[in-house]
N, C-alpha and C positions, 0 to 999 in steps of 0.2 A: 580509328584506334591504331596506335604503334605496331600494339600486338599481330592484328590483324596485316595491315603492312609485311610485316616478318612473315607471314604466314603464306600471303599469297604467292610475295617474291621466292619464297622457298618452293613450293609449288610449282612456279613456271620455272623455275633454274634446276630442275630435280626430274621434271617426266619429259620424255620423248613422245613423238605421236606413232600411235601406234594403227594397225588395221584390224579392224572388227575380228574378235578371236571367237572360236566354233562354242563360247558358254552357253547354256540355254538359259537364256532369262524366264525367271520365274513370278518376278514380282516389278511394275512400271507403276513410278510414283511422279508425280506430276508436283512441280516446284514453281512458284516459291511457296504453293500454298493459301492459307488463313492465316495473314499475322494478327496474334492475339495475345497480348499477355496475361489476358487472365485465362484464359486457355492452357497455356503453356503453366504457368504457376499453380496452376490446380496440380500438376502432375509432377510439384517437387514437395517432398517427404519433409527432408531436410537441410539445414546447412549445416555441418556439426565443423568446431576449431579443433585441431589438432594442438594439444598443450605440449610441444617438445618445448624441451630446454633451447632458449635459444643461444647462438654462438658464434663467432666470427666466423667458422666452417663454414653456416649455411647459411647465417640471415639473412645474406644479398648474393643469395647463387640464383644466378639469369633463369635458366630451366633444368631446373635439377632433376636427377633422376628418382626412383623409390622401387623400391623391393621390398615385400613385404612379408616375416615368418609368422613361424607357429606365436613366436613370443616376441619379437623383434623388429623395429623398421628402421630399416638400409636407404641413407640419402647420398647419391654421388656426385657433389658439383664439380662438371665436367672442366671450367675454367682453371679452376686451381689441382683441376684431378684431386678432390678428398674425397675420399669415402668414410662415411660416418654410420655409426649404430645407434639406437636409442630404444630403450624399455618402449615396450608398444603399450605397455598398462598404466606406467608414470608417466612415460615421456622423459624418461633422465635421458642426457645426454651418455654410455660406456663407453664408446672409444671413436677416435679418428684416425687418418693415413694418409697422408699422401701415396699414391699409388702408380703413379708416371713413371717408365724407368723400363729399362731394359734387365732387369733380375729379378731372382727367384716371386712369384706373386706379385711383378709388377706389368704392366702394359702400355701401348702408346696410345688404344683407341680402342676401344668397345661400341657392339652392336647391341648387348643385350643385359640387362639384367634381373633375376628371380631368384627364387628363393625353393629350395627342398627341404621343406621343414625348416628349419629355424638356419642351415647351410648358405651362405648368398652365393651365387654363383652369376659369375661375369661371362661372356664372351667375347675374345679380342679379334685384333684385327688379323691372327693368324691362323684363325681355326681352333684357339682352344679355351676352353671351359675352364676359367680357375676358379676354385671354393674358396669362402672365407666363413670365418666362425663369429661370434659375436664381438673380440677383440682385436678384429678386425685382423688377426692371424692366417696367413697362407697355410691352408692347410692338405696342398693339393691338386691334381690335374683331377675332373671329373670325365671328363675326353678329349681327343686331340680329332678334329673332323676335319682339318685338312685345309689347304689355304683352298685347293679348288671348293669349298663348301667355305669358306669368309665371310662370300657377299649374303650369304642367309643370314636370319636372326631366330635364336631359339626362343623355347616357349613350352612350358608344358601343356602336354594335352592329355586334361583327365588323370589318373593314378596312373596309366602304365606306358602310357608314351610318351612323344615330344614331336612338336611342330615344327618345320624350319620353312619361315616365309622371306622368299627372297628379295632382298635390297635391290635388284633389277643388275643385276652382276651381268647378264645374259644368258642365264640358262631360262629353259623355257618353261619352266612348270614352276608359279608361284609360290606355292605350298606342297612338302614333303612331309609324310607322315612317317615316325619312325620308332622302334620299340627304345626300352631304358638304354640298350646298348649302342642306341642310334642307327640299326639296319634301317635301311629304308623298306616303309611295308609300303607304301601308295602312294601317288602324283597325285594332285588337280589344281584345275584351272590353267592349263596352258595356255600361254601367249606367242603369237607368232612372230615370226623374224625377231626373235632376240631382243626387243626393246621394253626398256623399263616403264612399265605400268603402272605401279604402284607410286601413288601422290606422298606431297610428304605435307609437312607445313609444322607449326609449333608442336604439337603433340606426335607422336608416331600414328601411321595411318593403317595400324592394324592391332590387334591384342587376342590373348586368347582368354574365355572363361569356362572353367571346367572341360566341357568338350568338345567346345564350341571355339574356331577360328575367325575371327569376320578381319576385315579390310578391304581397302580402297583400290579397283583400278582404277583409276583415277583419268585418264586418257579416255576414255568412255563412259564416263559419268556413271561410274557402278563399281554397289555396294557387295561382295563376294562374302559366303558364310561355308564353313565347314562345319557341321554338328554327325559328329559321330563319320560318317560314310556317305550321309547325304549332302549334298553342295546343293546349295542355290546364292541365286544372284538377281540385286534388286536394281534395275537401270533409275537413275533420278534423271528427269525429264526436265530439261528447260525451256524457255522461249526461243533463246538464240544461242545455242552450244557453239562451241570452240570447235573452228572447224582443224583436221591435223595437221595441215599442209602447214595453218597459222603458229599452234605449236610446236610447230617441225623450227619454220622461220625463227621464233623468240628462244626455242630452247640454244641455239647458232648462233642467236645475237643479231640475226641478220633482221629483224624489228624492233620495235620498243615494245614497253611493258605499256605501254599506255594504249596500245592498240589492241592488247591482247585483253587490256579492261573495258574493250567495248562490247562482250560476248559475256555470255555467262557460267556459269562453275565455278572454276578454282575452291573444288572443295578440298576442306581438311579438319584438324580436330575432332575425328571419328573415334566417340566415346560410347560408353554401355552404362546402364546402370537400371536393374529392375527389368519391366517388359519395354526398353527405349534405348530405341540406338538414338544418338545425340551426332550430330556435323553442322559445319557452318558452311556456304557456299556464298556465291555474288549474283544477284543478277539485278540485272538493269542499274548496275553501278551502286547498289546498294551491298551492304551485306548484311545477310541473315545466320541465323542458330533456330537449326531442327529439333522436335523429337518426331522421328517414326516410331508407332507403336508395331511392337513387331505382330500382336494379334491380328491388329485389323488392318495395316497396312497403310495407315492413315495420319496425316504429318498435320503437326500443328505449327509454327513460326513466329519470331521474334525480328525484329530490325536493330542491327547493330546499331546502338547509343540510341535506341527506341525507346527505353525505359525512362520512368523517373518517382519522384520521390514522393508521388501525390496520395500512393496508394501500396499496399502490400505488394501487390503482383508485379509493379511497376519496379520495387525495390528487388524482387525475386528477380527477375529480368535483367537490371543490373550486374545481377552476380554474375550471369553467363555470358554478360557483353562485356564484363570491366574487371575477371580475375582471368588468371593464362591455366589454360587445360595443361595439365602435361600427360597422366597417367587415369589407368580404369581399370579395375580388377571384376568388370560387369557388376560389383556389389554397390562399388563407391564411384563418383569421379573424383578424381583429386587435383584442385585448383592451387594456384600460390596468387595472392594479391600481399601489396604491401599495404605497410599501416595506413598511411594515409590515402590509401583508396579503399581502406576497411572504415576507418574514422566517417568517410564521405558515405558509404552506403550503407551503416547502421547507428550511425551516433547521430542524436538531434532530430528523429524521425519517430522518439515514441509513439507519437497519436496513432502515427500507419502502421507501424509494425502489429503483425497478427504474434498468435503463439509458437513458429517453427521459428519467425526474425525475433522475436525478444530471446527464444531459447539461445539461438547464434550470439545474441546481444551479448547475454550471463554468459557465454563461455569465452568469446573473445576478451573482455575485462581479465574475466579470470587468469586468461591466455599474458594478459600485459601484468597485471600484479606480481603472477611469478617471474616473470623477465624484468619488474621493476630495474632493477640492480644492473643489470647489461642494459637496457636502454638508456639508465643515466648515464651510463659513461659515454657515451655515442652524440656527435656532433644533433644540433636537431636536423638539419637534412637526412642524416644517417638515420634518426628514430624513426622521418618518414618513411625511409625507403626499406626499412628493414622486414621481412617478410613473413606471413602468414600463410599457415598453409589448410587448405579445407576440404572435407567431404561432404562431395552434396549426391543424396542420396534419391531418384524418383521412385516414383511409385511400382510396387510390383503386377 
């Protein structure tokens, strides 16, 4: 898959190797696993379509961003810099922006975006926090933290704080915990001699939910969680890990990437949803899609373009091999596919579809009826390409 490509390459062009940091691992899962898809599709709820209004703003933004309020969902395609609003109940399209620019409520580059109540609030490339309203109106500095705090990415954590997980800038402690004014109350997880640990790949490689932190070192094959004050950390085990010396060389340039796909990892796409953290990794030149279940510590697996059309699970399976993760608010994941890789994996499969893929069925129709009117106007390559976006929800 293309996607998957982007993903790994962003991965080996993005970490540094690093030496074994003083974490205590608390939890060693052994990969690649049970690949199963009916396994694995037991454990998804649902797919539910997002009915926005669709628009030239977003239809065909690569990996768009989302922020989600009390009342409102905030889409920023980073390509064109737009930031757009849409009723989170109807889905109407209120307002857009270009937003690039050196003045009042504008930026060159963002590391973060969320929402305080129905407020979106960006973070740029200088340290600081700008609000907008649903009119996509500047309304404001929320705080100014400084270019030496940049390379962090905010995050609430909980009601009364904020998380700042670092982009690998070189300070040593991943995640900062900080009250609403941003004092810093507590470090963890350091990493030693300054090097970036934190993996990247299509999706960002960490998120928060409610009070709970998790992300990727990625350089040592481990999953890091903050909840509340307790840290732990789950090593994923492979056959044949990446040794550092190798990542050291390919992050240099000083080898190819094809050498470095002879080892295994390259995880990224680290999602939440329900009791299931979600990642995809390589091994033995395959690539796979997890669920760890966080109870029992126990991973079921998929093989990239494993799936297929003969049966329910096989169509479930699909969705996780052939739409792009971008975002996870631990309730939802939320994928983009376009039409004609929504068309291929639920149109003309009645017989197999169970009752979660006929529900996805009735709401993506529904999703094209009301965009009738903008998909005519659109070349037909453009109809295909033009994007969906979805919530797949597992099991709690």
């Amino acid at each position: 898959m293309k996607t998957n490509i982007i993903a790994i390459a962003a991965i080996c062009a993005t970490m540094m190797a690093c030496k074994k940091t003083d974490i205590t691992i608390t939890n060693r899962v052994e990969l690649p696993g049970t690949v199963d898809n009916e396994a694995f599709a037991a454990n998804v709820e649902s797919i539910s379509v997002m009915n926005l209004e669709m628009c030239d703003d977003w239809a065909f933004a690569n990996y768009p961003w989302m922020a989600i309020g009390d009342n409102y969902v905030y889409l920023f395609e980073g390509k064109q810099s737009l930031l757009m609003c849409f009723d989170r109940q109807t889905g109407d399209k209120l307002a857009s922006r270009m937003v690039k620019g050196n003045g009042p409520g504008e930026f060159m580059y963002i590391s973060t975006m969320f929402c305080n109540g129905d407020t979106l609030c960006l973070y740029d490339d200088k340290g600081v926090i700008l609000q907008y309203d649903h009119k996509i109106a500047f309304v404001g500095k929320l705080h100014e933290l400084g270019e030496e705090l940049s390379h962090y990415n905010v995050m609430q954590f909980g009601s009364k704080n904020y998380a700042l997980v670092t982009s690998g800038g070189g300070d040593d402690q991943p995640v900062l915990i900080t009250d609403m004014q941003f004092n810093i109350l507590s470090r963890h997880f350091p990493v030693q001699e300054r090097h970036n640990s934190l993996g990247s790949g299509v999706s960002r490689p960490y998120y928060s939910k409610g009070d709970t932190v998790r992300g990727f070192l990625a350089s040592d094959n481990r999953i890091f969680a903050l909840c509340g004050e307790t840290e732990s950390c789950t090593e994923l085990v492979v056959p044949n890990p990446l040794p550092a010396e190798v990542m050291q060389k390919a992050t240099y340039g000083e080898i190819d990437f094809q050498t470095v796909f002879e080892y295994d990892g390259m995880f990224g796409n680290l999602t939440e949803s329900g009791r299931f953290v979600s990642f995809v990794y390589s091994c033995d030149r395959n690539r796979y899609t997890s669920l760890l279940d966080k109870r029992t510590n126990s991973v079921v697996s998929i093989r990239a373009n494993g799936g297929n059309a003969d049966n329910a699970a096989g169509v479930l399976a699909d969705f996780f091999n052939k739409t792009t993760i971008f975002q996870t608010d631990g309730k939802f994941i939320y994928t983009k596919a376009q039409n004609a890789r929504m068309a291929e994996l639920i149109e003309g499969h009645d017989d197999v579809l169970d009752a979660r893929l006929k529900a996805t069925q009735a709401q993506y129709r529904a999703y094209l009826e009301r965009n009738a009117e903008f998909l005519k106007g659109l070349e037909p390559e453009e109809r295909k390409a033009a994007n969906v976006i979805l919530k797949i929800k597992l099991k709690d």
